[in-house]
N, C-alpha and C positions, 0 to 999 in steps of 0.2 A: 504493500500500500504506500503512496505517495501521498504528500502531501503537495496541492495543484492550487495556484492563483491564477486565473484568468480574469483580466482587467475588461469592461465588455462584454461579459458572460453572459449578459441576458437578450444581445444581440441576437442574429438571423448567424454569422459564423459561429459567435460564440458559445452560442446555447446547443448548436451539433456537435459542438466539441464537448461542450461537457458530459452532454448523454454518454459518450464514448467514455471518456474519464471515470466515471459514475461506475460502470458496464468493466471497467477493468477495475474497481472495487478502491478507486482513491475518493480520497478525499479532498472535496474540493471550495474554494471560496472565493464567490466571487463578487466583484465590485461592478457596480452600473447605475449610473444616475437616470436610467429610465428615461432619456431624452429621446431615443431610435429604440432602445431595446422593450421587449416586454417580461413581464415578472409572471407571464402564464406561460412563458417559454419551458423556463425552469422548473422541474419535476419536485414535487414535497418530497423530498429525500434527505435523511440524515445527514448522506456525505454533504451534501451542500449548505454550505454559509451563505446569505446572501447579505450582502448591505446596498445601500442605496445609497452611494456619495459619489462625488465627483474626484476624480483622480488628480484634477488639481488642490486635493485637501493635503497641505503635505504633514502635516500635524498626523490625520488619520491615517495614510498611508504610512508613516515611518511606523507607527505603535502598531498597524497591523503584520510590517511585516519583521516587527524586531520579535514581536510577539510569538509568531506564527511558526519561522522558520521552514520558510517554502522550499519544495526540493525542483517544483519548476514553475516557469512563470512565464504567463502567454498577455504579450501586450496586444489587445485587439482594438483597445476601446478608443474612440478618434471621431472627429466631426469627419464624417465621409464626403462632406457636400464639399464642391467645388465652390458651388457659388456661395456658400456660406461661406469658404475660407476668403472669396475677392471682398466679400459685403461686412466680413469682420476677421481682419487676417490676427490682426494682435490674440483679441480672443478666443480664435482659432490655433493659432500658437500656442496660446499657454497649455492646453487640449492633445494635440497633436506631435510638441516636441516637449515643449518644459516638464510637460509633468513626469514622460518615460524617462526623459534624466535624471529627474528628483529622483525615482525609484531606485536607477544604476548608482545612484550616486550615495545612498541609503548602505544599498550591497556593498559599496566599497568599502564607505567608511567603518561601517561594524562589522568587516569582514564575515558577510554574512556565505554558509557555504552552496550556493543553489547545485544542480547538477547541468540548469542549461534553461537561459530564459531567450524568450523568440520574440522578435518584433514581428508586427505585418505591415508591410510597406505596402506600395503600390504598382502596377502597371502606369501609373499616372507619368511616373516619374520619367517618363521617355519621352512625352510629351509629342512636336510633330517629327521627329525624325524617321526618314523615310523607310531605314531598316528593315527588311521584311525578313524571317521570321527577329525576331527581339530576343536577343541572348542577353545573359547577365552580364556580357561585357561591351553591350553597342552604348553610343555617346547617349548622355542621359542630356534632357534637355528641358528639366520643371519649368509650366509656365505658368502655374499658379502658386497662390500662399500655401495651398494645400499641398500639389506636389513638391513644393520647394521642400516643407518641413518633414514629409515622408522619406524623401530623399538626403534630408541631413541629420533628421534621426536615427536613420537606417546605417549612415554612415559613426555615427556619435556612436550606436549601438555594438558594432563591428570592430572599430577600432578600440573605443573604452574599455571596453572586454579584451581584448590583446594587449594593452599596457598594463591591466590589473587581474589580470588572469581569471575572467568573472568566463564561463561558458556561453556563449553568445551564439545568433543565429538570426537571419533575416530574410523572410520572404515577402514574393512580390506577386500580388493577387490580380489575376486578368477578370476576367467578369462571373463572376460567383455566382450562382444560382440555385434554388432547391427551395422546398417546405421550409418557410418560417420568415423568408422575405417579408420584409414593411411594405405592403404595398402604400400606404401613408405618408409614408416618407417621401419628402419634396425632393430626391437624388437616386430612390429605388428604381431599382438594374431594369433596364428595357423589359425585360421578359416578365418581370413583374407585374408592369404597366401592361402588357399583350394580356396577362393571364387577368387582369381585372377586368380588361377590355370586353373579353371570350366571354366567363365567368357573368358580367354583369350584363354584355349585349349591347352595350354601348362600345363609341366610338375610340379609334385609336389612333392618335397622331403621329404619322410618319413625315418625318422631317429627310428632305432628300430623295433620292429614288430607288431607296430600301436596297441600294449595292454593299453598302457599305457593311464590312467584315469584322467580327469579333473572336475572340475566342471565349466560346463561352465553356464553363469548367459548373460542373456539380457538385454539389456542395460535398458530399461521400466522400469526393475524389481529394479537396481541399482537407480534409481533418485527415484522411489516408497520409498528406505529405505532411502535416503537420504533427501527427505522432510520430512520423519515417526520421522527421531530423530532430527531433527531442528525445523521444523516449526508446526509441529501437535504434542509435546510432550515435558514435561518436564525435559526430564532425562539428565544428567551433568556427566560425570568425568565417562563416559565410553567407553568399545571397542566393535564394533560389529562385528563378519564376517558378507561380502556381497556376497553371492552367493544361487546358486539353493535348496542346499543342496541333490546334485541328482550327483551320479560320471556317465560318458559315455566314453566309449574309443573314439580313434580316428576312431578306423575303423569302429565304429557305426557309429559315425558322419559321415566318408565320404561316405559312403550305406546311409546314410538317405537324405546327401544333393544331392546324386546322381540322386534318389528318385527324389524330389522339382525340380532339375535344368534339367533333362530329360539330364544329360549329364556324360558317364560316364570319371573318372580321370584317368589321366596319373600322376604313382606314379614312381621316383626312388630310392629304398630301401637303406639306407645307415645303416652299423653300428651306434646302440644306442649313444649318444653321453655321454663323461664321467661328470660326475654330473647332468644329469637330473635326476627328482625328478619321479620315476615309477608311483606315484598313488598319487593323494589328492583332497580331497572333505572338505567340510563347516559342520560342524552341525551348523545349524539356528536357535535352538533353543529357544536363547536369542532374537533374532528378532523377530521370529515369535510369543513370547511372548508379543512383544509390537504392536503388530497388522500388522508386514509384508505378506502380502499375495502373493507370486511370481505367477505370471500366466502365464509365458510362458515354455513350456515344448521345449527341443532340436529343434523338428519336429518345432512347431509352430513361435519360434526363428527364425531359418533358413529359412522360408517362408518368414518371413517378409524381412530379412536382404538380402535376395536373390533378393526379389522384389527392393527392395529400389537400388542395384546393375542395376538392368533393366533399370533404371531411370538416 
Protein backbone atom coordinates (compact mmCIF):
# COMPACT_ATOMS: atom_id res chain seq x y z
CA UNK A 1 0.00 0.00 0.00
CA UNK A 2 1.16 3.40 -0.87
CA UNK A 3 0.42 6.29 0.20
CA UNK A 4 -0.90 8.77 -3.03
CA UNK A 5 -1.57 12.72 -3.29
CA UNK A 6 -3.13 13.66 -6.21
CA UNK A 7 -3.52 17.53 -6.55
CA UNK A 8 -6.97 17.68 -8.92
CA UNK A 9 -8.26 14.54 -7.95
CA UNK A 10 -11.64 15.40 -8.39
CA UNK A 11 -11.19 16.26 -11.90
CA UNK A 12 -12.24 14.28 -15.24
CA UNK A 13 -8.12 12.95 -15.24
CA UNK A 14 -7.89 12.96 -11.84
CA UNK A 15 -10.76 11.09 -10.49
CA UNK A 16 -9.75 7.81 -13.28
CA UNK A 17 -6.67 7.97 -11.64
CA UNK A 18 -7.70 7.45 -8.42
CA UNK A 19 -10.31 4.63 -9.01
CA UNK A 20 -7.08 2.95 -10.35
CA UNK A 21 -5.16 3.83 -7.20
CA UNK A 22 -8.11 2.81 -4.99
CA UNK A 23 -8.29 -0.75 -7.03
CA UNK A 24 -4.59 -1.22 -6.31
CA UNK A 25 -5.43 -0.87 -2.42
CA UNK A 26 -3.41 2.63 -1.76
CA UNK A 27 -4.30 5.06 0.00
CA UNK A 28 -5.13 8.17 -1.33
CA UNK A 29 -5.61 12.01 -0.70
CA UNK A 30 -6.67 14.29 -2.51
CA UNK A 31 -6.81 18.19 -2.86
CA UNK A 32 -9.44 20.12 -5.30
CA UNK A 33 -11.13 23.24 -4.85
CA UNK A 34 -14.03 22.10 -6.81
CA UNK A 35 -13.74 24.89 -9.59
CA UNK A 36 -13.76 22.13 -12.94
CA UNK A 37 -13.61 19.01 -10.61
CA UNK A 38 -16.74 17.23 -9.08
CA UNK A 39 -16.87 15.61 -5.40
CA UNK A 40 -19.52 12.84 -7.18
CA UNK A 41 -16.54 11.90 -9.04
CA UNK A 42 -14.84 10.45 -6.13
CA UNK A 43 -16.12 7.08 -4.71
CA UNK A 44 -17.14 7.17 -0.59
CA UNK A 45 -14.19 5.17 0.05
CA UNK A 46 -11.96 4.87 3.18
CA UNK A 47 -8.80 5.15 1.16
CA UNK A 48 -9.64 8.53 0.17
CA UNK A 49 -9.10 11.82 1.96
CA UNK A 50 -10.67 14.50 0.37
CA UNK A 51 -10.33 18.27 1.01
CA UNK A 52 -11.57 21.14 -0.76
CA UNK A 53 -8.80 23.93 -0.83
CA UNK A 54 -6.87 25.44 -3.23
CA UNK A 55 -3.37 24.45 -3.98
CA UNK A 56 -2.36 27.99 -3.66
CA UNK A 57 -2.92 27.51 0.27
CA UNK A 58 0.77 27.01 1.13
CA UNK A 59 0.07 27.03 4.95
CA UNK A 60 -2.21 23.91 4.14
CA UNK A 61 -0.37 22.30 1.68
CA UNK A 62 3.02 22.28 3.77
CA UNK A 63 1.09 20.74 7.12
CA UNK A 64 -0.42 18.38 4.68
CA UNK A 65 2.32 17.07 3.30
CA UNK A 66 4.83 17.32 6.30
CA UNK A 67 2.04 15.44 7.88
CA UNK A 68 1.32 12.99 5.57
CA UNK A 69 4.42 11.63 4.11
CA UNK A 70 3.55 10.83 0.58
CA UNK A 71 5.28 8.06 -1.31
CA UNK A 72 3.85 9.63 -4.66
CA UNK A 73 2.54 12.68 -5.90
CA UNK A 74 0.49 13.44 -9.05
CA UNK A 75 0.21 17.39 -9.83
CA UNK A 76 -2.97 17.47 -12.13
CA UNK A 77 -4.79 20.31 -10.69
CA UNK A 78 -4.26 23.76 -13.17
CA UNK A 79 -6.67 26.33 -14.65
CA UNK A 80 -6.91 24.32 -18.20
CA UNK A 81 -8.41 27.25 -19.91
CA UNK A 82 -6.40 29.16 -22.22
CA UNK A 83 -8.57 31.93 -22.34
CA UNK A 84 -8.77 32.09 -18.78
CA UNK A 85 -4.94 32.13 -18.47
CA UNK A 86 -4.99 35.43 -21.53
CA UNK A 87 -8.02 37.09 -19.33
CA UNK A 88 -6.06 36.58 -15.88
CA UNK A 89 -2.48 35.40 -16.47
CA UNK A 90 -1.08 36.58 -12.86
CA UNK A 91 -3.94 34.52 -11.25
CA UNK A 92 -3.44 31.96 -13.41
CA UNK A 93 0.11 31.72 -12.51
CA UNK A 94 -0.17 31.42 -9.11
CA UNK A 95 -2.41 28.09 -10.08
CA UNK A 96 -0.41 26.69 -12.78
CA UNK A 97 3.38 27.35 -11.70
CA UNK A 98 3.74 28.98 -8.19
CA UNK A 99 1.82 26.78 -6.24
CA UNK A 100 3.77 23.13 -7.81
CA UNK A 101 6.89 24.86 -6.69
CA UNK A 102 5.76 25.71 -3.21
CA UNK A 103 5.03 21.80 -3.18
CA UNK A 104 8.91 20.91 -4.68
CA UNK A 105 10.11 23.21 -2.71
CA UNK A 106 8.38 21.99 0.79
CA UNK A 107 10.06 18.37 -0.55
CA UNK A 108 13.30 19.87 -0.46
CA UNK A 109 13.50 21.77 2.29
CA UNK A 110 12.26 18.86 4.95
CA UNK A 111 13.83 16.53 2.93
CA UNK A 112 10.98 14.83 2.43
CA UNK A 113 11.53 11.02 0.85
CA UNK A 114 8.77 10.76 -2.11
CA UNK A 115 9.46 7.63 -4.46
CA UNK A 116 8.41 9.98 -7.63
CA UNK A 117 6.02 12.95 -8.02
CA UNK A 118 4.71 13.73 -11.96
CA UNK A 119 3.75 16.81 -13.28
CA UNK A 120 1.02 17.01 -16.30
CA UNK A 121 2.02 19.41 -18.76
CA UNK A 122 0.63 20.04 -21.91
CA UNK A 123 0.57 19.56 -25.73
CA UNK A 124 -0.03 23.22 -25.53
CA UNK A 125 3.31 24.00 -25.17
CA UNK A 126 4.27 23.52 -28.83
CA UNK A 127 2.18 25.93 -29.72
CA UNK A 128 2.18 26.76 -33.95
CA UNK A 129 5.17 24.91 -34.81
CA UNK A 130 4.63 23.07 -37.98
CA UNK A 131 6.35 19.75 -36.74
CA UNK A 132 4.37 16.86 -37.66
CA UNK A 133 4.25 14.17 -35.66
CA UNK A 134 5.40 16.29 -32.10
CA UNK A 135 8.24 14.41 -30.37
CA UNK A 136 9.55 15.48 -26.97
CA UNK A 137 12.37 17.08 -28.47
CA UNK A 138 10.65 19.47 -31.44
CA UNK A 139 11.20 23.51 -30.68
CA UNK A 140 8.52 24.37 -28.08
CA UNK A 141 6.81 27.51 -28.89
CA UNK A 142 4.13 28.76 -25.63
CA UNK A 143 1.96 31.25 -26.93
CA UNK A 144 -0.15 31.68 -24.02
CA UNK A 145 0.16 32.51 -20.17
CA UNK A 146 -1.19 29.01 -19.88
CA UNK A 147 1.30 27.34 -22.04
CA UNK A 148 4.04 29.52 -21.07
CA UNK A 149 3.72 28.24 -17.32
CA UNK A 150 3.02 24.57 -18.20
CA UNK A 151 6.05 24.61 -20.06
CA UNK A 152 8.21 26.38 -17.37
CA UNK A 153 6.94 24.26 -14.67
CA UNK A 154 7.60 21.26 -16.42
CA UNK A 155 10.89 22.54 -16.83
CA UNK A 156 11.31 23.95 -12.96
CA UNK A 157 9.83 20.23 -12.26
CA UNK A 158 12.73 18.30 -14.27
CA UNK A 159 15.45 20.00 -13.46
CA UNK A 160 14.72 20.83 -9.54
CA UNK A 161 14.43 17.28 -9.02
CA UNK A 162 18.06 16.71 -10.66
CA UNK A 163 19.88 19.22 -8.57
CA UNK A 164 18.17 17.96 -5.27
CA UNK A 165 17.62 14.50 -6.00
CA UNK A 166 13.70 14.62 -5.49
CA UNK A 167 12.35 11.62 -8.28
CA UNK A 168 10.79 13.74 -10.96
CA UNK A 169 8.76 13.16 -14.18
CA UNK A 170 6.69 15.01 -16.69
CA UNK A 171 4.06 14.46 -19.16
CA UNK A 172 2.43 16.10 -21.98
CA UNK A 173 -1.20 15.48 -22.60
CA UNK A 174 -2.64 15.69 -26.27
CA UNK A 175 -6.45 15.78 -26.14
CA UNK A 176 -7.92 13.44 -23.25
CA UNK A 177 -11.16 12.16 -23.48
CA UNK A 178 -13.47 9.55 -21.80
CA UNK A 179 -16.54 9.29 -19.00
CA UNK A 180 -16.26 12.14 -16.57
CA UNK A 181 -15.51 15.15 -18.96
CA UNK A 182 -17.20 18.68 -17.75
CA UNK A 183 -19.14 19.16 -20.30
CA UNK A 184 -19.71 22.73 -18.36
CA UNK A 185 -16.69 23.68 -18.52
CA UNK A 186 -16.01 26.93 -20.65
CA UNK A 187 -12.50 24.96 -22.34
CA UNK A 188 -14.09 21.02 -22.24
CA UNK A 189 -12.37 18.88 -25.10
CA UNK A 190 -14.23 19.04 -28.47
CA UNK A 191 -15.66 15.61 -28.14
CA UNK A 192 -17.34 16.64 -25.15
CA UNK A 193 -19.04 19.44 -26.76
CA UNK A 194 -20.04 16.69 -29.83
CA UNK A 195 -21.27 14.35 -27.04
CA UNK A 196 -23.71 17.09 -25.41
CA UNK A 197 -24.49 18.10 -28.82
CA UNK A 198 -25.62 14.20 -29.85
CA UNK A 199 -26.95 13.59 -26.26
CA UNK A 200 -29.17 16.66 -26.18
CA UNK A 201 -30.03 17.04 -30.16
CA UNK A 202 -29.13 20.39 -30.26
CA UNK A 203 -26.63 22.00 -32.29
CA UNK A 204 -22.86 21.95 -32.78
CA UNK A 205 -20.42 24.51 -33.77
CA UNK A 206 -17.88 23.80 -36.17
CA UNK A 207 -15.41 26.24 -36.56
CA UNK A 208 -13.57 25.62 -39.93
CA UNK A 209 -14.18 23.00 -42.28
CA UNK A 210 -13.89 20.17 -39.75
CA UNK A 211 -10.18 19.04 -41.46
CA UNK A 212 -8.49 19.87 -38.95
CA UNK A 213 -6.50 16.93 -36.90
CA UNK A 214 -6.19 15.92 -33.39
CA UNK A 215 -4.86 13.31 -31.56
CA UNK A 216 -7.23 12.21 -29.43
CA UNK A 217 -6.13 9.70 -26.58
CA UNK A 218 -8.67 7.84 -23.99
CA UNK A 219 -8.76 8.55 -20.85
CA UNK A 220 -7.79 4.32 -19.84
CA UNK A 221 -4.94 4.83 -22.02
CA UNK A 222 -3.61 8.35 -20.09
CA UNK A 223 -3.73 6.78 -16.40
CA UNK A 224 -2.14 3.33 -18.40
CA UNK A 225 1.18 5.82 -18.83
CA UNK A 226 0.69 7.47 -15.83
CA UNK A 227 1.10 4.50 -13.40
CA UNK A 228 3.82 3.02 -16.47
CA UNK A 229 6.30 6.02 -15.37
CA UNK A 230 5.55 6.31 -11.55
CA UNK A 231 4.66 3.26 -10.05
CA UNK A 232 5.90 0.27 -12.47
CA UNK A 233 9.25 2.03 -13.44
CA UNK A 234 12.28 3.62 -12.74
CA UNK A 235 12.95 6.42 -14.96
CA UNK A 236 13.41 10.27 -13.28
CA UNK A 237 14.11 13.77 -14.87
CA UNK A 238 11.98 13.07 -17.98
CA UNK A 239 9.17 14.33 -20.46
CA UNK A 240 6.71 12.04 -22.12
CA UNK A 241 3.99 12.96 -24.63
CA UNK A 242 0.59 11.38 -23.80
CA UNK A 243 -1.53 10.48 -26.59
CA UNK A 244 -2.66 7.88 -29.40
CA UNK A 245 -0.04 8.65 -31.59
CA UNK A 246 -2.96 8.31 -34.23
CA UNK A 247 -4.01 12.18 -35.88
CA UNK A 248 -8.31 11.97 -36.81
CA UNK A 249 -10.07 14.80 -38.10
CA UNK A 250 -13.01 16.19 -36.75
CA UNK A 251 -15.31 15.14 -39.31
CA UNK A 252 -14.19 11.53 -38.93
CA UNK A 253 -14.91 11.69 -35.40
CA UNK A 254 -18.27 13.07 -35.80
CA UNK A 255 -19.29 10.19 -38.83
CA UNK A 256 -17.89 7.70 -36.46
CA UNK A 257 -19.77 8.95 -33.33
CA UNK A 258 -22.75 9.34 -35.54
CA UNK A 259 -22.14 5.64 -36.29
CA UNK A 260 -22.14 4.55 -32.16
CA UNK A 261 -24.95 7.12 -31.10
CA UNK A 262 -27.43 6.18 -34.12
CA UNK A 263 -27.83 9.80 -34.02
CA UNK A 264 -27.12 12.15 -36.76
CA UNK A 265 -25.42 16.04 -35.64
CA UNK A 266 -26.67 19.33 -36.08
CA UNK A 267 -23.55 21.29 -37.04
CA UNK A 268 -23.29 25.36 -37.51
CA UNK A 269 -20.21 26.15 -39.66
CA UNK A 270 -18.54 29.10 -38.49
CA UNK A 271 -15.30 30.73 -39.90
CA UNK A 272 -11.91 28.94 -38.73
CA UNK A 273 -11.01 30.61 -35.61
CA UNK A 274 -7.76 32.97 -35.73
CA UNK A 275 -4.81 30.99 -33.96
CA UNK A 276 -6.03 27.54 -33.80
CA UNK A 277 -3.55 25.02 -34.33
CA UNK A 278 -4.71 23.02 -38.04
CA UNK A 279 -3.17 19.78 -37.31
CA UNK A 280 -1.01 17.89 -34.27
CA UNK A 281 -0.49 14.55 -33.24
CA UNK A 282 2.15 12.76 -30.57
CA UNK A 283 4.98 10.55 -31.66
CA UNK A 284 4.99 7.93 -28.63
CA UNK A 285 7.78 6.62 -29.36
CA UNK A 286 9.43 7.39 -26.05
CA UNK A 287 6.47 5.74 -24.21
CA UNK A 288 5.85 3.09 -26.06
CA UNK A 289 9.41 2.36 -25.45
CA UNK A 290 8.87 1.84 -21.81
CA UNK A 291 6.04 -0.44 -22.23
CA UNK A 292 2.87 1.86 -23.03
CA UNK A 293 0.50 -0.06 -24.83
CA UNK A 294 -2.66 2.28 -25.96
CA UNK A 295 -5.76 0.20 -26.63
CA UNK A 296 -8.22 2.10 -27.56
CA UNK A 297 -8.68 3.17 -31.01
CA UNK A 298 -11.27 6.47 -31.97
CA UNK A 299 -14.23 3.88 -32.65
CA UNK A 300 -13.69 1.87 -29.52
CA UNK A 301 -13.05 5.23 -27.37
CA UNK A 302 -16.37 6.78 -28.24
CA UNK A 303 -18.23 3.48 -27.54
CA UNK A 304 -17.39 3.46 -24.28
CA UNK A 305 -17.41 7.36 -23.57
CA UNK A 306 -20.99 7.26 -25.40
CA UNK A 307 -22.04 4.53 -23.07
CA UNK A 308 -20.86 5.98 -19.97
CA UNK A 309 -23.14 9.32 -21.39
CA UNK A 310 -26.36 6.69 -21.29
CA UNK A 311 -25.74 6.20 -17.76
Amino acid sequence: MSKVLVTGGAGFIGSNLVDKLVAAGDQVTVVDDLSMGLITNLSKNRQVSFYQKSITNHDFMKKLLLQENFDYIYLLAAVASVADSIARPYETHQINQEANIYILEVIRKYHLRIKKLLFSSSAAIYGSNPELPKNENSTVDPLTPYAIDKFSTERFVIDFGKLYGIPTVAVRFFNVYGPRQNPKSPYSGVLSLISQAILHHSAFTLFGSGEQTRDFVFIEDVVQALLLLTKKSDLKYEVFNVGSGKHVSLLQVIKVYEKISGFKLKTNIRDERQGDIKHSYADITKLLAVGYKPKYSISSGLKLYWESLQN
